[in-house]
VEXNU-94685 format. One record per atom (N, C-alpha, C): x, y, z; residue number from 1; residue in three letters. Coordinates in steps of 0.2 Angstrom, whole numbers, plus 5000, padded with zeros to 4 digits. Atoms other than C-alpha are relative to their C-alpha. Layout:
+------+------+------+-----+---------+
!    x !    y !    z ! num ! residuo !
+------+------+------+-----+---------+
!    X !    Y !    Z ! NUM !     Ala !
...
+------+------+------+-----+---------+
***
This chain:
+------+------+------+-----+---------+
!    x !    y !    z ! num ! residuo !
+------+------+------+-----+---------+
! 4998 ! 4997 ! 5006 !   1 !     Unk !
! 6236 ! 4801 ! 5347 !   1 !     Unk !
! 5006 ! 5004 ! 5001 !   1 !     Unk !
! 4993 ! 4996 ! 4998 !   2 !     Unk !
! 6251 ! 4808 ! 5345 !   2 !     Unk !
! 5001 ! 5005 ! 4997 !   2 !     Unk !
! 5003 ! 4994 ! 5005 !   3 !     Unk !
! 6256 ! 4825 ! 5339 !   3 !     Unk !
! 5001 ! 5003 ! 4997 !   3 !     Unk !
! 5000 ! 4998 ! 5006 !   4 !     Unk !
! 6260 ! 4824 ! 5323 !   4 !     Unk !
! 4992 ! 4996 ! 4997 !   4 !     Unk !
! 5006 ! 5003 ! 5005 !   5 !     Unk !
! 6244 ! 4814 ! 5319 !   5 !     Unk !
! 4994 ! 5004 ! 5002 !   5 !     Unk !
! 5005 ! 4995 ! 5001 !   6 !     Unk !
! 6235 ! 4828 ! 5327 !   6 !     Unk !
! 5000 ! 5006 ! 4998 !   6 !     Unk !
! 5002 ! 4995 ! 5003 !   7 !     Unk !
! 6240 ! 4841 ! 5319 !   7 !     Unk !
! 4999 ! 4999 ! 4991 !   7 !     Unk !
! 5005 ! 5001 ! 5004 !   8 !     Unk !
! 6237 ! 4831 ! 5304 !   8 !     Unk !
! 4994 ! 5001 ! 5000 !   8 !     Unk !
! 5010 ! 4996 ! 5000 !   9 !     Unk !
! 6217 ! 4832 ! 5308 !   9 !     Unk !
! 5001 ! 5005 ! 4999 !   9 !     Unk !
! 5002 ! 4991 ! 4999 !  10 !     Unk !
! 6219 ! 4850 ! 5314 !  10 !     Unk !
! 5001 ! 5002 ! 4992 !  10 !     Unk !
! 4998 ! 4999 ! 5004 !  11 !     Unk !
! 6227 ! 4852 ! 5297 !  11 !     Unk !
! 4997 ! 4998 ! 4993 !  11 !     Unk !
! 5007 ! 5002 ! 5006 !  12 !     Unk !
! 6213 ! 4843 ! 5286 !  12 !     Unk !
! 4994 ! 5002 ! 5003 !  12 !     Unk !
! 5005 ! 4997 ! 4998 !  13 !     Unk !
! 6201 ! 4849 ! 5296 !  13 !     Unk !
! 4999 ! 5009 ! 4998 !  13 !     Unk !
! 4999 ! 4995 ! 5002 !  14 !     Unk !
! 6208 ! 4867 ! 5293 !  14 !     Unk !
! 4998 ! 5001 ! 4990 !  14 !     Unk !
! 5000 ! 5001 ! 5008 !  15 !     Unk !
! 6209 ! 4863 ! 5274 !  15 !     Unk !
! 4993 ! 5001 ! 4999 !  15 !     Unk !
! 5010 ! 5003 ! 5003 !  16 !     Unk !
! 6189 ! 4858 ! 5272 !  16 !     Unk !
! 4997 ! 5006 ! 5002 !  16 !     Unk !
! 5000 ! 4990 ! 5000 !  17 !     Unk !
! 6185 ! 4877 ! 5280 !  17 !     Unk !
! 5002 ! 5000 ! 4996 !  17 !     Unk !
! 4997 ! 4995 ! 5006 !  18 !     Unk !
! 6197 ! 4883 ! 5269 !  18 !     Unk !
! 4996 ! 4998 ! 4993 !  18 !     Unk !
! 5002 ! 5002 ! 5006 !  19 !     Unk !
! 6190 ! 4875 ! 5254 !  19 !     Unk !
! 4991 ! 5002 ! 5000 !  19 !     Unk !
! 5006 ! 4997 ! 4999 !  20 !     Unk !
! 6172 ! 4879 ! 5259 !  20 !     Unk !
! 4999 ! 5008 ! 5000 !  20 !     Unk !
! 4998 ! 4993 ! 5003 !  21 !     Unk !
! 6177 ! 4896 ! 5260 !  21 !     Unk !
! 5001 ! 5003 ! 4995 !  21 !     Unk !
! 4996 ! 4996 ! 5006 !  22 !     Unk !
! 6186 ! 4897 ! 5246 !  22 !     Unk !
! 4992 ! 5000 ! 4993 !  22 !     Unk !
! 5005 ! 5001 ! 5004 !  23 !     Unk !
! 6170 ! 4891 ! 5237 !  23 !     Unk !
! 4994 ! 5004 ! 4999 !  23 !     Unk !
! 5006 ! 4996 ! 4997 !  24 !     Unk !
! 6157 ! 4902 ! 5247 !  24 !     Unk !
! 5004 ! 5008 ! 4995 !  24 !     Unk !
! 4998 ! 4994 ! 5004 !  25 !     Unk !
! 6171 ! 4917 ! 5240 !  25 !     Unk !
! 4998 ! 4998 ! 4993 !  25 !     Unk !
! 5001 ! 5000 ! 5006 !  26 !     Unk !
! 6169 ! 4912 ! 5222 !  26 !     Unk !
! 4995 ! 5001 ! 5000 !  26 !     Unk !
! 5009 ! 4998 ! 5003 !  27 !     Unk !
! 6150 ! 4911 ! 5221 !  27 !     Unk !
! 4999 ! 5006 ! 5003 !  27 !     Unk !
! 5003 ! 4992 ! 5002 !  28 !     Unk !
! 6150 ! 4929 ! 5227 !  28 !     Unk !
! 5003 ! 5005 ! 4997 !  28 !     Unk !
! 4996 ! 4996 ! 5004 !  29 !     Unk !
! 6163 ! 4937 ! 5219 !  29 !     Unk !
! 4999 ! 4999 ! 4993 !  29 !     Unk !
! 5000 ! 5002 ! 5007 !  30 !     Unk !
! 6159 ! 4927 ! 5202 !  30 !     Unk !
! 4995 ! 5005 ! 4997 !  30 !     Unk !
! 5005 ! 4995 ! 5005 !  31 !     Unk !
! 6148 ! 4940 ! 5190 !  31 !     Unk !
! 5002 ! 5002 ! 4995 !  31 !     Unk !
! 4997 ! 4995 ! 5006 !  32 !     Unk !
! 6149 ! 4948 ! 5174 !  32 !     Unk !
! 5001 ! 5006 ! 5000 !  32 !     Unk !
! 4996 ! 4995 ! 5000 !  33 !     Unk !
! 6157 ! 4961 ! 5170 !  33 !     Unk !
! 5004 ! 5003 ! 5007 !  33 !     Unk !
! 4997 ! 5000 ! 4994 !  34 !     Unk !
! 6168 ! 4958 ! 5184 !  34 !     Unk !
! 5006 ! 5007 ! 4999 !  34 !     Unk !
! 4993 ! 4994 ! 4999 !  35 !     Unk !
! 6185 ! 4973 ! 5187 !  35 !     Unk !
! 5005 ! 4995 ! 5001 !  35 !     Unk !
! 4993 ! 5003 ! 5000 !  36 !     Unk !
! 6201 ! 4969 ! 5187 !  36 !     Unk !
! 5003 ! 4999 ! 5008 !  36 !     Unk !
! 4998 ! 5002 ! 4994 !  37 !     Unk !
! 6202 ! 4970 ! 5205 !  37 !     Unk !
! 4996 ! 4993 ! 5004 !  37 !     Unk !
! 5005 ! 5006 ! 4999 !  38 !     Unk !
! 6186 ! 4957 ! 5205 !  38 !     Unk !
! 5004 ! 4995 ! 4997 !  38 !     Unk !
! 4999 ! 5005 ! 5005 !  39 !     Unk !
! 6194 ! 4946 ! 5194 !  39 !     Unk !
! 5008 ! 4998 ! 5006 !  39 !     Unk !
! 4994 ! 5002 ! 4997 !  40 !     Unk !
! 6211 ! 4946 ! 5204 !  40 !     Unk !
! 4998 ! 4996 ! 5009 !  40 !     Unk !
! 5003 ! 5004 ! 4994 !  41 !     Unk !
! 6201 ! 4942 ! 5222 !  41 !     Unk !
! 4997 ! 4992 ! 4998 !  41 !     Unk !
! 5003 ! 5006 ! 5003 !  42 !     Unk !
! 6193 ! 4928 ! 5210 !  42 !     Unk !
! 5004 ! 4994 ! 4999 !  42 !     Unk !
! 4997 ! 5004 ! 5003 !  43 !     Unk !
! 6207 ! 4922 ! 5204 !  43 !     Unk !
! 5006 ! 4997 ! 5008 !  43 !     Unk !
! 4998 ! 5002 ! 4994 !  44 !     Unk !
! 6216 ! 4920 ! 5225 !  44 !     Unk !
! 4994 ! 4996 ! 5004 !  44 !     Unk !
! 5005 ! 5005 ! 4997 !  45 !     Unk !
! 6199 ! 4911 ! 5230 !  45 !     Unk !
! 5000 ! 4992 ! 4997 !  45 !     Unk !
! 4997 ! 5006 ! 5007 !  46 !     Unk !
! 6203 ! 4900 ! 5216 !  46 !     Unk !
! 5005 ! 4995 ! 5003 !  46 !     Unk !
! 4990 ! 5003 ! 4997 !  47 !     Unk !
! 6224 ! 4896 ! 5221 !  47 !     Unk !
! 4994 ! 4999 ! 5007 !  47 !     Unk !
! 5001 ! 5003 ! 4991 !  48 !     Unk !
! 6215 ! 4896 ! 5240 !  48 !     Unk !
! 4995 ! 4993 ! 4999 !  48 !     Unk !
! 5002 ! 5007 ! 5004 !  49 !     Unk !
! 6203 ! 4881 ! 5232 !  49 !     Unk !
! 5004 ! 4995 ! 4998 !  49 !     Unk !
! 4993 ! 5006 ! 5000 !  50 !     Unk !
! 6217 ! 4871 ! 5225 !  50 !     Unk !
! 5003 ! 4998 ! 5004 !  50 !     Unk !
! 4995 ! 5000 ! 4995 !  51 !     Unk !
! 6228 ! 4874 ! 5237 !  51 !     Unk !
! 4995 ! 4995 ! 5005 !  51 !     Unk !
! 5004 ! 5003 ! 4996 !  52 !     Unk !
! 6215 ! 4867 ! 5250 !  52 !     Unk !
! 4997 ! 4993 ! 4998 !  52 !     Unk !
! 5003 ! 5008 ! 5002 !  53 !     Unk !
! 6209 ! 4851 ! 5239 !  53 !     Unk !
! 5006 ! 4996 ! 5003 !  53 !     Unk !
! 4993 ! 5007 ! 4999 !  54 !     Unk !
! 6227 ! 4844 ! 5238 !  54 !     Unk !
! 5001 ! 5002 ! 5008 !  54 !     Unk !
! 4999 ! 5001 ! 4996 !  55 !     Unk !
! 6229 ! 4847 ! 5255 !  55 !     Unk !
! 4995 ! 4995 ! 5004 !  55 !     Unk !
! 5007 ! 5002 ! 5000 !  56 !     Unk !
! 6213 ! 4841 ! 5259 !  56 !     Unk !
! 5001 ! 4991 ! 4998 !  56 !     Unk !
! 4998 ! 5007 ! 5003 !  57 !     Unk !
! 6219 ! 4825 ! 5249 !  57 !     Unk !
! 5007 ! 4995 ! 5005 !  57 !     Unk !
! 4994 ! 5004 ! 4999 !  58 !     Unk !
! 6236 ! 4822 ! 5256 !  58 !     Unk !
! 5000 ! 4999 ! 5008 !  58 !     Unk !
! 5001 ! 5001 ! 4993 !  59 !     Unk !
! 6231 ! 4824 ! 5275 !  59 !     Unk !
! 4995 ! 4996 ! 5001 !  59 !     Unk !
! 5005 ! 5006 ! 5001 !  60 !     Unk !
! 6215 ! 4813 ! 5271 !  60 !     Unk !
! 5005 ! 4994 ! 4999 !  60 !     Unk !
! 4995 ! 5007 ! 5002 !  61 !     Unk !
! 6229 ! 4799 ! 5266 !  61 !     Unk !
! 5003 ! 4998 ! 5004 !  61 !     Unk !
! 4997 ! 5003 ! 4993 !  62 !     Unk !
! 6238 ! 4800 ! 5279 !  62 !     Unk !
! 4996 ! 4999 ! 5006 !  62 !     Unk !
! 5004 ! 5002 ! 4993 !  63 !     Unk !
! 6225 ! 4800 ! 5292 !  63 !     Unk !
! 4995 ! 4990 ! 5000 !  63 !     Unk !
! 5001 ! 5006 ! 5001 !  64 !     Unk !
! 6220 ! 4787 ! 5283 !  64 !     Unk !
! 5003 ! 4991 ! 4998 !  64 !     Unk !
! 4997 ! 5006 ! 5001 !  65 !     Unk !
! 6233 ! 4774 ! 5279 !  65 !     Unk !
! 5007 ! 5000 ! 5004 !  65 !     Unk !
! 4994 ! 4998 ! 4993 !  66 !     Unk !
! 6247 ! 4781 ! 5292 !  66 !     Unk !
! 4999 ! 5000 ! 5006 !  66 !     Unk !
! 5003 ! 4999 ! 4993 !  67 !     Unk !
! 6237 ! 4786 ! 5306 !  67 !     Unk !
! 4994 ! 4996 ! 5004 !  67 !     Unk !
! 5004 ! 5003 ! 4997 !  68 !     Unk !
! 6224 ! 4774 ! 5308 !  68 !     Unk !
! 5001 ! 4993 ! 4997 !  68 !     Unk !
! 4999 ! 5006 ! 4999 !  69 !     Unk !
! 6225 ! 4757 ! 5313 !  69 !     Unk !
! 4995 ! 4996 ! 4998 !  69 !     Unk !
! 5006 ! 5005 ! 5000 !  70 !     Unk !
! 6208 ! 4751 ! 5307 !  70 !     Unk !
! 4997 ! 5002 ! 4992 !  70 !     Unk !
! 5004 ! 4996 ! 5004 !  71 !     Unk !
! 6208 ! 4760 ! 5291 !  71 !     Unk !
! 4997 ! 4996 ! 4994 !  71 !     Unk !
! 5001 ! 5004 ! 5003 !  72 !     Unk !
! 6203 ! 4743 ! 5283 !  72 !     Unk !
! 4992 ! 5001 ! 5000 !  72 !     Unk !
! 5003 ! 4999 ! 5000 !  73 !     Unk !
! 6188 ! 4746 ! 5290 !  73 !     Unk !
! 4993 ! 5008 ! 4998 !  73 !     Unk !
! 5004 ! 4994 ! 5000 !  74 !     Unk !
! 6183 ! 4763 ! 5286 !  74 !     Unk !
! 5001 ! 4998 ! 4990 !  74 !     Unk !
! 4998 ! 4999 ! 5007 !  75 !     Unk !
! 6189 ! 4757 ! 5266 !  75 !     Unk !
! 4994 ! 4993 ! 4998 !  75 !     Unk !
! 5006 ! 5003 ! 5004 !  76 !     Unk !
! 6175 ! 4744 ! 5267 !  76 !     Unk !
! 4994 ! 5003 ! 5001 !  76 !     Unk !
! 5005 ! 4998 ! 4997 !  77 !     Unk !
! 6162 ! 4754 ! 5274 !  77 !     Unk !
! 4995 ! 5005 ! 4993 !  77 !     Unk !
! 5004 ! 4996 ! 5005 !  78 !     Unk !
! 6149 ! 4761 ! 5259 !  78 !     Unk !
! 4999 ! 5008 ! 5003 !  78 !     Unk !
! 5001 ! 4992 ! 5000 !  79 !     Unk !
! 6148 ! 4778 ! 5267 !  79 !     Unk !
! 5006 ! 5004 ! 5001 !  79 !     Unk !
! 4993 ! 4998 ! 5003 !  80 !     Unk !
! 6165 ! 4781 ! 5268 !  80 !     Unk !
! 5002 ! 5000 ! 4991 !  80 !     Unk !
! 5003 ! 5002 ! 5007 !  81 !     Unk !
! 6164 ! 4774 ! 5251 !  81 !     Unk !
! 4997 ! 5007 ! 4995 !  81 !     Unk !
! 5004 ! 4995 ! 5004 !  82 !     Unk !
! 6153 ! 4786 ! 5246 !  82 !     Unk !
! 5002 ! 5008 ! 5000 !  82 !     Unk !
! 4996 ! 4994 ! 4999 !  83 !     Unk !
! 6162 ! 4801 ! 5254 !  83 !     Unk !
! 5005 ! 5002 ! 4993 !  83 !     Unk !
! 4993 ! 5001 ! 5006 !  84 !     Unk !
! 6178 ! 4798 ! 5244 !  84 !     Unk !
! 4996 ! 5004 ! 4993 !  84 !     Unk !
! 5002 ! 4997 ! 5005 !  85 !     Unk !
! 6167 ! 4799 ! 5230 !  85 !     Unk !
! 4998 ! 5007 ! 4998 !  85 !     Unk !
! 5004 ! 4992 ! 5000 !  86 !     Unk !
! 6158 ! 4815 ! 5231 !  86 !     Unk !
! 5006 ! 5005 ! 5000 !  86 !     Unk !
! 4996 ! 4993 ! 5001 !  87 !     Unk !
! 6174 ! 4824 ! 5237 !  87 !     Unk !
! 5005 ! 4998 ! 4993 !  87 !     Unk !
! 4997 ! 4997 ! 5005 !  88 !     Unk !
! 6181 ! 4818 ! 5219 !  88 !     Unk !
! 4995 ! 5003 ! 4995 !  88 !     Unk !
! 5006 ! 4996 ! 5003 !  89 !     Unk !
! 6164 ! 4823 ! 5212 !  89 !     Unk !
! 5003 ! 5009 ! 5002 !  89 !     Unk !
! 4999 ! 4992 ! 4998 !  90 !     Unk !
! 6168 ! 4842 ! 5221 !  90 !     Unk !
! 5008 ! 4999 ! 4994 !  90 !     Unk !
! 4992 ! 5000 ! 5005 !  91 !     Unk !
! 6186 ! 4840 ! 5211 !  91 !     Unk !
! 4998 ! 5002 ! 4994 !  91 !     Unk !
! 5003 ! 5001 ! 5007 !  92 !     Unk !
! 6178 ! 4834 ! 5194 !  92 !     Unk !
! 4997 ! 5008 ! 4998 !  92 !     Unk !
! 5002 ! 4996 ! 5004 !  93 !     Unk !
! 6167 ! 4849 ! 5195 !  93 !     Unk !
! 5003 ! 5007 ! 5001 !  93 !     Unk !
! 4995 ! 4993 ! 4999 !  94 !     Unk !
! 6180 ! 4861 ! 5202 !  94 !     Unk !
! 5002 ! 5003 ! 4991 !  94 !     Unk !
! 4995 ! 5001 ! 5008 !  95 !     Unk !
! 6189 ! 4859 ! 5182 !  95 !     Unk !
! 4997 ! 5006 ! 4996 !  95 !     Unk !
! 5003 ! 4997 ! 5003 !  96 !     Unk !
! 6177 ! 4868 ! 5173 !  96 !     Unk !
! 5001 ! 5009 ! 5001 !  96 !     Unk !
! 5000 ! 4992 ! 4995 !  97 !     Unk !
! 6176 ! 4885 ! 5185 !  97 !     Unk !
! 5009 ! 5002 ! 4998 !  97 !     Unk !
! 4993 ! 5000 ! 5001 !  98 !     Unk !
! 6195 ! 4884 ! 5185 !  98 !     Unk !
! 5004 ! 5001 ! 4996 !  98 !     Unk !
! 4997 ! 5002 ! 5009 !  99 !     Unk !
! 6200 ! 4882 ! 5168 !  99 !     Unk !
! 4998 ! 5007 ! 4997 !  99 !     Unk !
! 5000 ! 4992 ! 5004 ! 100 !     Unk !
! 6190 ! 4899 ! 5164 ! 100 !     Unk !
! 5005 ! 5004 ! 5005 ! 100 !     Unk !
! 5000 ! 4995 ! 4997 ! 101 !     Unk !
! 6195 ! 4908 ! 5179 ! 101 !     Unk !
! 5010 ! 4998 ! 4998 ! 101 !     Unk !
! 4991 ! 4999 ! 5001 ! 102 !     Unk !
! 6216 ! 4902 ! 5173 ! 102 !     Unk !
! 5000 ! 5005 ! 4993 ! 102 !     Unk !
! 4999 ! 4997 ! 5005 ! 103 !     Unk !
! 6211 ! 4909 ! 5156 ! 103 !     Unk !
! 4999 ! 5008 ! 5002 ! 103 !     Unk !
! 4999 ! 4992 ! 4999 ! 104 !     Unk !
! 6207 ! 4926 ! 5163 ! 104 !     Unk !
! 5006 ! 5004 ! 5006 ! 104 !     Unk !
! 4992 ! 4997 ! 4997 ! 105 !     Unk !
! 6224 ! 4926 ! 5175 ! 105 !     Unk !
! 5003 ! 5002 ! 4993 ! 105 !     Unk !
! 4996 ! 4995 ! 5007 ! 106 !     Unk !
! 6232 ! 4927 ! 5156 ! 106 !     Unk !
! 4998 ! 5007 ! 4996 ! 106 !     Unk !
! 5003 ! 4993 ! 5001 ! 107 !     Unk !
! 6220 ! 4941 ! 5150 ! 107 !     Unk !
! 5002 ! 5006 ! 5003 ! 107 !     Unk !
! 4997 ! 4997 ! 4995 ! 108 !     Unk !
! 6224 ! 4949 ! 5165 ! 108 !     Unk !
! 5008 ! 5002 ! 4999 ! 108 !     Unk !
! 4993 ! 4998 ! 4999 ! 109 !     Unk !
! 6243 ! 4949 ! 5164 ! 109 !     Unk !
! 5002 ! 5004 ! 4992 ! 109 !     Unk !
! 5000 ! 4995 ! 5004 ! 110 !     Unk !
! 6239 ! 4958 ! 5147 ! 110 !     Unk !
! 4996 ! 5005 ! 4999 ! 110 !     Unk !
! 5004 ! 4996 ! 4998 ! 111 !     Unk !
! 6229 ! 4970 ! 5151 ! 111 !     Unk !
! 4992 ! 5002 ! 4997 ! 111 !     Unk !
! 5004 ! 5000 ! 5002 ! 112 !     Unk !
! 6214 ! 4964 ! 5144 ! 112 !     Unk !
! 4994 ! 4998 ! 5004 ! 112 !     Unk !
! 5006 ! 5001 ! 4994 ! 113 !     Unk !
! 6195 ! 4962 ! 5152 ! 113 !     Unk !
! 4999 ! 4993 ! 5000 ! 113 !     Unk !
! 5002 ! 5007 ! 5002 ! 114 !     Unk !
! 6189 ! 4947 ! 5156 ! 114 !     Unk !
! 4994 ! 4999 ! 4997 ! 114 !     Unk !
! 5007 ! 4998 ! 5004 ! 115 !     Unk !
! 6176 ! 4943 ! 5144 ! 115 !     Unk !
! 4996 ! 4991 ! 5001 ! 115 !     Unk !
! 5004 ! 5005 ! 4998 ! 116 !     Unk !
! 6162 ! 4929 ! 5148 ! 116 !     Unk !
! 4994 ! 5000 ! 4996 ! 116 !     Unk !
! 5006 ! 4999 ! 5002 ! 117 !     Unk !
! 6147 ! 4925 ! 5139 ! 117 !     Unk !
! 4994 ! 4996 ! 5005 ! 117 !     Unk !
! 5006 ! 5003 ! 4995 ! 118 !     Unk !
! 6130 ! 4921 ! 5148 ! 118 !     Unk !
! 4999 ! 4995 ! 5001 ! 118 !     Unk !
! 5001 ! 5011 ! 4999 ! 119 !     Unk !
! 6130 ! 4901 ! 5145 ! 119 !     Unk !
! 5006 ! 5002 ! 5004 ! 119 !     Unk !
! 4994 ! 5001 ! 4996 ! 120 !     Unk !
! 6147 ! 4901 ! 5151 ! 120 !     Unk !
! 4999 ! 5002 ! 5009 ! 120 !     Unk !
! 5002 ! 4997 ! 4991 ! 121 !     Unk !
! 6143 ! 4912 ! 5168 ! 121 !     Unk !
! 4995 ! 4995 ! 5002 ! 121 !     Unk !
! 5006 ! 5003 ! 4997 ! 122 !     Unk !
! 6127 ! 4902 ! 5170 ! 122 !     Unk !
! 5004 ! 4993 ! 5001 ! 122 !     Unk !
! 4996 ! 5006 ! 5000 ! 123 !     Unk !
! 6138 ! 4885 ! 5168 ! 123 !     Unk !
! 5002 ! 5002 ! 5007 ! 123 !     Unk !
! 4995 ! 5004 ! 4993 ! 124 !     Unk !
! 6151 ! 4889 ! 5181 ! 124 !     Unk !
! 4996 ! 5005 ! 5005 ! 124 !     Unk !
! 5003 ! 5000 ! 4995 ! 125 !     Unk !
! 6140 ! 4897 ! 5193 ! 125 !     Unk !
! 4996 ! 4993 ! 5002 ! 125 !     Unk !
! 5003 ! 5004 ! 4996 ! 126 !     Unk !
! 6130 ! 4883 ! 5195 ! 126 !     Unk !
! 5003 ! 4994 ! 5000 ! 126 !     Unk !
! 4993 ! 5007 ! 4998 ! 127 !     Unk !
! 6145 ! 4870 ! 5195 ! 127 !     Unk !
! 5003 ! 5003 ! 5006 ! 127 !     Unk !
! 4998 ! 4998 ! 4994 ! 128 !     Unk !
! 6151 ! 4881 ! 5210 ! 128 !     Unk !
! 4993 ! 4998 ! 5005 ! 128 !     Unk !
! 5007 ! 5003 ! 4996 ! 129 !     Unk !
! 6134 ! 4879 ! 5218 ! 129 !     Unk !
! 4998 ! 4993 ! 5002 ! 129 !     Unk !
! 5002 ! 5009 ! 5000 ! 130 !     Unk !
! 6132 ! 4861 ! 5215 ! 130 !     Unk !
! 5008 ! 4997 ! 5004 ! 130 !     Unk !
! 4993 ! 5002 ! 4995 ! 131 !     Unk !
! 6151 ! 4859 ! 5223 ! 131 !     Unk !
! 4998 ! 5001 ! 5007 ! 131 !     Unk !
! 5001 ! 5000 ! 4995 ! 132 !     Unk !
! 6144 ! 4867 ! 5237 ! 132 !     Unk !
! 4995 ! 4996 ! 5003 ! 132 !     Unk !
! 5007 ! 5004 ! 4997 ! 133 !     Unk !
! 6129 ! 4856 ! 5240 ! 133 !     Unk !
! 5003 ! 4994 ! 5000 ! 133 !     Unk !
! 4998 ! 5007 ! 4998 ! 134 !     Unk !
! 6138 ! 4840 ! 5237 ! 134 !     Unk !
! 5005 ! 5003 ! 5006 ! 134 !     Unk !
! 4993 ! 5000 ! 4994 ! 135 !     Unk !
! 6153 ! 4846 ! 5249 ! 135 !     Unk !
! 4996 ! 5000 ! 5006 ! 135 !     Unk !
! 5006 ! 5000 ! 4995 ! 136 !     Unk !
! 6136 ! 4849 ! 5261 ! 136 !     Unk !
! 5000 ! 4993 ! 5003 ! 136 !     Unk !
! 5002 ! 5007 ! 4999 ! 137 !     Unk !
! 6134 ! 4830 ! 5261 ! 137 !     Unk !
! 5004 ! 4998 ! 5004 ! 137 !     Unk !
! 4992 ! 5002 ! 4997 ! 138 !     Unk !
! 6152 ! 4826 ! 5266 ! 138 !     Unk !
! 5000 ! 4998 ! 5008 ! 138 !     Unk !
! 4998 ! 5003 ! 4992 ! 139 !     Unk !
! 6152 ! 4826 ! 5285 ! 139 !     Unk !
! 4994 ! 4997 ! 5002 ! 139 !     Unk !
! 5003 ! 5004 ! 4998 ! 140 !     Unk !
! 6136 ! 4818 ! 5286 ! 140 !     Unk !
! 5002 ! 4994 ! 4998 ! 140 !     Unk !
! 4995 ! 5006 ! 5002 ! 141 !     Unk !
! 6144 ! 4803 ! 5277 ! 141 !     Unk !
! 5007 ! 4999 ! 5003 ! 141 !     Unk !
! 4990 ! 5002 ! 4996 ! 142 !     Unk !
! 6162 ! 4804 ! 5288 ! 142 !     Unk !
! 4996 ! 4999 ! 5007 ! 142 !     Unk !
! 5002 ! 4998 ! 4993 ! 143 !     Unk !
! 6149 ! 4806 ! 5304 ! 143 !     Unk !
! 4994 ! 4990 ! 5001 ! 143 !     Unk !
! 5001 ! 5007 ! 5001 ! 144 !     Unk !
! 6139 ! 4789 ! 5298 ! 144 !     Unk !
! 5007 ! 4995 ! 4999 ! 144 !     Unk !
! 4995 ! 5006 ! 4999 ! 145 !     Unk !
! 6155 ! 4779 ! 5295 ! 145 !     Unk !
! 5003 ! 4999 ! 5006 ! 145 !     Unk !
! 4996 ! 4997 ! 4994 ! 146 !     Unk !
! 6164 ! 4785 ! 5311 ! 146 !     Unk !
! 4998 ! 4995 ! 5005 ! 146 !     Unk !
! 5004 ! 5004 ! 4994 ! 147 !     Unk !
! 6148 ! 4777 ! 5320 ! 147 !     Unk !
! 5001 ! 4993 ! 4999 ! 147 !     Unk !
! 5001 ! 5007 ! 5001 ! 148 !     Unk !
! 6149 ! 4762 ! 5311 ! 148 !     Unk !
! 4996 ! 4995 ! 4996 ! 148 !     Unk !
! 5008 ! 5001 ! 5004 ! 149 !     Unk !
! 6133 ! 4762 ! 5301 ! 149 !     Unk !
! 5004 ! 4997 ! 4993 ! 149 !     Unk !
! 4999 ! 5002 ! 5003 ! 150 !     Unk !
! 6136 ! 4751 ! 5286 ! 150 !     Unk !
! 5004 ! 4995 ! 4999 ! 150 !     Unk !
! 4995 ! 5005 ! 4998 ! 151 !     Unk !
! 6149 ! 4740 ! 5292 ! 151 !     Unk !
! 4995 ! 4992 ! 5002 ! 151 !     Unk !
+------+------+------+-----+---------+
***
């Protein structure tokens, strides 16, 4: 291994923490009638989610079409297969959360509240949650292909 291609790992590995994190901070800081200092930790767990998908992505591609020499084999494997999908499933259901939480950075920069109703809060809490459960899934599907199982 050589040591740009470890400190990709180290660097996609970091990312998937960071993303886990950043998801574990929004489901506790997420509430109604949030403060403006709520809303501003809300809205850097957010950016730190983002930030960490695409990194998340771009280090995944490299590890996997630059750095591995067999990566023919993890691209036929149904649990890898399956990984990919789920972590665009976490993406998919990112959208939602993130779409309100960008409308209340512009409230915000007016100095107005952020204002939510009950369907809405009960939505993207439990799209946060369900992102956290599929993202659960993940290393057991990278931990199955790894071994071989499927191939």
């Amino acid at each position: 291994m050589s040591l740009i291609e470890a400190i990709n790992a180290g660097l996609h590995v970091t990312a998937i923490i960071l993303l886990a994190g950043a998801l574990y901070s929004e489901a506790f800081l997420f509430r109604r009638g949030m403060t403006q200092d709520d809303v501003k930790k809300l809205l850097l767990a957010d950016a730190t989610h983002a930030f960490s998908t695409v990194l998340i992505f771009i280090t995944g591609a490299l590890r996997l079409f630059l750095f591995h020499s067999t990566s023919h084999t993890y691209l036929d494997n149904p649990f890898f297969a399956l990984k990919m999908l789920l972590f665009f499933v976490v993406v998919l259901l990112s959208l939602y959360p993130s779409a309100t939480f960008y409308r209340w950075r512009k409230a915000l920069k007016q100095g107005k509240p952020s204002m939510i109703s009950y369907r809405q809060h009960s939505s993207v809490i439990w799209l946060i949650r369900l992102e956290l459960g599929v993202l659960l899934l993940i290393p057991m599907l990278v931990t199955l292909a790894r071994a071989g199982f499927g191939n």
